[in-house]
C-alpha positions as CSV (number, residue, x, y, z in Angstrom):
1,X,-20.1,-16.8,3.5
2,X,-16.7,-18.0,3.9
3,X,-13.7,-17.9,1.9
4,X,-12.6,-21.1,-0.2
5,X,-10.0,-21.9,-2.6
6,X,-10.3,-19.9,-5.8
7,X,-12.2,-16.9,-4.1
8,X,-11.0,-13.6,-5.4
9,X,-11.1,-11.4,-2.1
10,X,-9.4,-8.0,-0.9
11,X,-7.8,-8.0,2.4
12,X,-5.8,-5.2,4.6
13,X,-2.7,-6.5,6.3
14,X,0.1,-6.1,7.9
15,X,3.4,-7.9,7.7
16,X,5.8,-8.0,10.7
17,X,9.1,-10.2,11.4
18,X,10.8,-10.0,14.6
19,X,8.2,-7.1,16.1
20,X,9.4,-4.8,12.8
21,X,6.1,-4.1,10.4
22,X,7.8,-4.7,7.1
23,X,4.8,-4.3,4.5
24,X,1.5,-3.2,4.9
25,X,-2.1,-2.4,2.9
26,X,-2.4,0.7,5.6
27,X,-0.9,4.0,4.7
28,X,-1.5,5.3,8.2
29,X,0.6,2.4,9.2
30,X,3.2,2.8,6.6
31,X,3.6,6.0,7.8
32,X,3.9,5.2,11.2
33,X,6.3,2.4,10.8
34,X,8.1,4.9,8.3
35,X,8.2,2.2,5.1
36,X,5.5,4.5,3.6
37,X,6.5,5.1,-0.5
38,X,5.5,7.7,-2.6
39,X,3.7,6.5,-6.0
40,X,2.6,3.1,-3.7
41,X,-1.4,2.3,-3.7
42,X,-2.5,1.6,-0.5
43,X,-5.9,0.1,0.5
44,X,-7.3,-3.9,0.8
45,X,-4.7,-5.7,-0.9
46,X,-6.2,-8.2,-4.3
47,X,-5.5,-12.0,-3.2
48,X,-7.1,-15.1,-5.1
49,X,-6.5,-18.2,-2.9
50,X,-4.6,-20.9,-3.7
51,X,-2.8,-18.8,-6.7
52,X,0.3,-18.7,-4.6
53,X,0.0,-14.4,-4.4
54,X,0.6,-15.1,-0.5
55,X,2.2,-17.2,1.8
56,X,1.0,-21.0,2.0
57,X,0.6,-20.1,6.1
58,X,-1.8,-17.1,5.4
59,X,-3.4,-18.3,3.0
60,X,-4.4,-21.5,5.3
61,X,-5.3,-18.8,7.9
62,X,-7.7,-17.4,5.0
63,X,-9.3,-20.4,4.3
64,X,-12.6,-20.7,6.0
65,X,-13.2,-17.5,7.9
66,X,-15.9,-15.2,7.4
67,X,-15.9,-12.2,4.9
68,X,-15.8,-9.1,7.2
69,X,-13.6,-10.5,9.8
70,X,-10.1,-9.9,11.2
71,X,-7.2,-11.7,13.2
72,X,-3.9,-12.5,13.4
73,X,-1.8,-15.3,13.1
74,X,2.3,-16.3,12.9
75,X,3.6,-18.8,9.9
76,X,6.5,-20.8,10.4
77,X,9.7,-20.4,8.0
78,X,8.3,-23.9,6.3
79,X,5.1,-22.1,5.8
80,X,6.4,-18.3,4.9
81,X,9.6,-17.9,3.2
82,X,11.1,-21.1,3.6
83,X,13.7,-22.7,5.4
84,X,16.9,-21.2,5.7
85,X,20.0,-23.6,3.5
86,X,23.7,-23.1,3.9
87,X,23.8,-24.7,0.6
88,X,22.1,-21.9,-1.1
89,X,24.8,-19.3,-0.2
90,X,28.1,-19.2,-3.1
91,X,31.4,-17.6,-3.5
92,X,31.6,-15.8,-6.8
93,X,34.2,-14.3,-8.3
94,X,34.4,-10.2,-8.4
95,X,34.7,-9.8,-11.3
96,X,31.8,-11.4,-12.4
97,X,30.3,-8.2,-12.1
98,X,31.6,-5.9,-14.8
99,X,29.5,-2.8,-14.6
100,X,29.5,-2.0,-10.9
101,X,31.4,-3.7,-7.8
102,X,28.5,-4.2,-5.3
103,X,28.8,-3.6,-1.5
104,X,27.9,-5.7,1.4
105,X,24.4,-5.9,2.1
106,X,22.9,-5.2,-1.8
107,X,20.7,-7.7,-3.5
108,X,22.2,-8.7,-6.9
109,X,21.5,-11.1,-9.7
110,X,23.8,-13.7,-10.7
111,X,23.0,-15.8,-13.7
112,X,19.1,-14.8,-13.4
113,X,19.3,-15.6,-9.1
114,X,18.6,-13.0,-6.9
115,X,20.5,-13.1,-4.1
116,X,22.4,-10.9,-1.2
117,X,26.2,-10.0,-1.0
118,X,27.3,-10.7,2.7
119,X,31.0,-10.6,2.9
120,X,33.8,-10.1,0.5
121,X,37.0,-12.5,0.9
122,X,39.6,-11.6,-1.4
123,X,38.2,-11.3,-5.1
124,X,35.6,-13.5,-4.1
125,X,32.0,-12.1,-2.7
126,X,29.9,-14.3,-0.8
127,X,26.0,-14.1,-2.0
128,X,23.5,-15.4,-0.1
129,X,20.6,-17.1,-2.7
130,X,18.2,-17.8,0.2
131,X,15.2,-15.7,0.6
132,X,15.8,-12.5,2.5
133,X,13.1,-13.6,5.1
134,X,14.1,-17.6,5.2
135,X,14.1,-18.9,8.7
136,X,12.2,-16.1,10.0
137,X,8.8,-16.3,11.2
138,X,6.4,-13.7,10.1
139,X,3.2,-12.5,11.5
140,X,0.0,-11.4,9.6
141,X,-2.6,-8.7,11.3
142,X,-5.1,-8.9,8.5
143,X,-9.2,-7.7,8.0
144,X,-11.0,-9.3,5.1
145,X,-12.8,-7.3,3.7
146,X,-14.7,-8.0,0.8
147,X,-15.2,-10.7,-2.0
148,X,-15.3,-10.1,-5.6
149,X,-18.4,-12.1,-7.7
150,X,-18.5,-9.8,-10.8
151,X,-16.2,-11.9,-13.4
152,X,-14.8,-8.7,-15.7
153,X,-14.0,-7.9,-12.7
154,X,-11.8,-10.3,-11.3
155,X,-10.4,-11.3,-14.9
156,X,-9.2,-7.5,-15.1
157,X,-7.4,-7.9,-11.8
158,X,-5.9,-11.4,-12.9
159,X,-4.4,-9.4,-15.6
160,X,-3.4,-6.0,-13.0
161,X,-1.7,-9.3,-11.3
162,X,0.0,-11.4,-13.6
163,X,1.0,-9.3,-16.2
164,X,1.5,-6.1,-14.0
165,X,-0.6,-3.9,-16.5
166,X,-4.1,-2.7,-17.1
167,X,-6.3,-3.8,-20.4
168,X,-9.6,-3.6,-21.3
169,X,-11.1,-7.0,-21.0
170,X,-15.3,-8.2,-21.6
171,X,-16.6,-11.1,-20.7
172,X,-18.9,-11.7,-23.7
173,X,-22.2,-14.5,-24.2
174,X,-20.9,-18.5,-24.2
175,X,-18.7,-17.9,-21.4
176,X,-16.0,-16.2,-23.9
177,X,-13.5,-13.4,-23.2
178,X,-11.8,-10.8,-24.9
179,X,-9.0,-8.9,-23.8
180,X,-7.9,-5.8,-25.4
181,X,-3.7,-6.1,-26.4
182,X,-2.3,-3.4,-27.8
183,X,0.4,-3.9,-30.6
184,X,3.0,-2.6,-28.3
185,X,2.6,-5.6,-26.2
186,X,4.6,-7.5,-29.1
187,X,7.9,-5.7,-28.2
188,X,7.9,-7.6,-24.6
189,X,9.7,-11.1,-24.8
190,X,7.8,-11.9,-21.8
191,X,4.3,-11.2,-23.4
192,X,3.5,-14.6,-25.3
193,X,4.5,-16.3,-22.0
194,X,2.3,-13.9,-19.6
195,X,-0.3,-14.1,-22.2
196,X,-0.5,-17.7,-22.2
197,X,-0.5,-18.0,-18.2
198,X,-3.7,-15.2,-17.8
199,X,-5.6,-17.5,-20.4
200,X,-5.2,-20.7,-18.8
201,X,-5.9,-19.2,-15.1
202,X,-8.7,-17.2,-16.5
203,X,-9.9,-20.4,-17.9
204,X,-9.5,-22.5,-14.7
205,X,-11.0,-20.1,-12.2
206,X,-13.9,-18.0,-14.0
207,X,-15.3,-21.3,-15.8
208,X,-14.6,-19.4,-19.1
209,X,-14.4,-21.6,-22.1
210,X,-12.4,-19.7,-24.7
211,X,-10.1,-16.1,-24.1
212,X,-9.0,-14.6,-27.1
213,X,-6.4,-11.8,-27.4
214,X,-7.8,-8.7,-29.3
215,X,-5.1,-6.9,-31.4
216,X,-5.5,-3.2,-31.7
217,X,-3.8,-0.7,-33.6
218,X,-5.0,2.6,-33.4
219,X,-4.3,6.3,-35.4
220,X,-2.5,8.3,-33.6
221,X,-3.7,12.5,-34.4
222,X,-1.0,14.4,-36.3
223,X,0.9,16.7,-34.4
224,X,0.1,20.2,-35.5
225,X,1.8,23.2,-34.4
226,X,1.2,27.1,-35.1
227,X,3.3,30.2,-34.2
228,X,1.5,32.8,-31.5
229,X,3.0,36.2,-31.5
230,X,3.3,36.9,-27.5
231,X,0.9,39.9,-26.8
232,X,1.9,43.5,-26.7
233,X,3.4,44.6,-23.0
234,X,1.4,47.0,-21.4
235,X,1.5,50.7,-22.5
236,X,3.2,49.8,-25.6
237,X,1.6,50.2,-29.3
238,X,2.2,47.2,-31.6
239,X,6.0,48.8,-32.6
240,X,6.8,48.6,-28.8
241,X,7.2,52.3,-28.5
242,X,5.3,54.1,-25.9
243,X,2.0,54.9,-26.6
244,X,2.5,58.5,-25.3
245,X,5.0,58.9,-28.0
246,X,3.3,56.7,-30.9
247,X,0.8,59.6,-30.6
248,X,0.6,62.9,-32.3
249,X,0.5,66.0,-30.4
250,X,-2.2,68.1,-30.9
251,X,-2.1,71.5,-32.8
252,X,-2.1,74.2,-30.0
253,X,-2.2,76.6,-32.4
């Protein structure tokens, strides 16, 4: 079997510009490269072709090899992180940024852009808008490993994902799915939007005909609390005296 467009599949790679690994799937590697993170999840990597989760150059690698094998290849800027544009790069003034005055090198946001700070000149800091890696060519080691049929499956890592959080989802009779939202999921502005997007790609690549969003609300146990004397310290009677003295001598005469 070969991967194809659409195919949910789990691959372990590594990352590297300019001979320096800068992401991997491998915690040995990680390690080794010392980029390992506490807290990060290591092991084959989640990608669904053509869903834009990777590079347009690795995925073409992707495309049409064999589940269970392994190779490496180099993607272009055009085809990785894009082409490096001396337009993208603006002077903006200092104190545009109120809270904190940022240093050379940080990555900041400027109007809802993300881009670098590379030079101050007077009250004015130059920020970079292009992608850290633009104009760099960047090289994939990579193992496929495995492809993913079951569809609760895959629709519960569409959600992991795209909204970044896990939910109980079923795939139920009639090709129809229901996906578990928690009240609480109401407070993010970003929710209706995400929620929207997970439908129609659920949709479009399980052949589902319907997704609906299951609202749940659920009691939360009362908090009950109770007072626990701590317990007598050794050789002491319940007054705390010393249970030599708490007793009564006996009658020697």
């Amino acid at each position: 079997m070969t991967v194809k467009d659409s195919d949910f599949i789990r691959v372990d790679y590594t990352e590297s510009v300019d001979g320096r690994v800068i992401s991997t799937t491998i915690r040995d590697v990680a390690m080794k490269n010392e980029i390992y993170e506490d807290g990060v999840e290591y092991g084959p990597a989640l990608i669904i072709v053509g869903s834009g989760d990777v590079v347009e150059g690795f995925r073409d690698e992707l495309m049409g090899k064999e589940i269970g094998s392994a190779g490496s290849v180099e993607v272009p800027p055009e085809k990785a992180y894009g082409v490096r544009d001396p337009e993208n790069v603006e002077l903006i003034p200092l104190n545009k940024f109120k809270k904190e005055r940022p240093e050379i090198g940080m990555r900041v946001s400027v109007d809802g852009k993300m881009g670098t700070l590379t030079r101050t000149i007077g009250r004015k800091a130059r920020i970079d808008f292009n992608h850290v890696l633009a104009g760099k060519v960047v090289k994939y080691d990579y193992s496929i490993v495995e492809r993913i049929e079951d569809r609760e499956v895959k629709l519960a890592s569409l959600i992991r994902i795209f909204a970044k959080i896990d939910l109980k989802a079923d795939v139920l009779e009639g090709d129809v799915a229901e996906i578990d939202s928690p009240w609480e999921m109401s407070y993010y502005k970003e929710w209706p939007m995400i929620r929207r997007g997970v439908a129609e790609m659920a949709m479009r690549l399980l052949d589902l005909k319907e997704v609906r969003y299951i609202e749940s609300h659920k009691l939360t146990p009362p908090v009950t609390t109770q007072l626990i004397s701590p317990p007598s310290k050794s050789g002491e009677t319940e007054e705390g005296k010393p249970a030599a003295d708490a007793a009564e001598p006996d009658d020697q005469s």
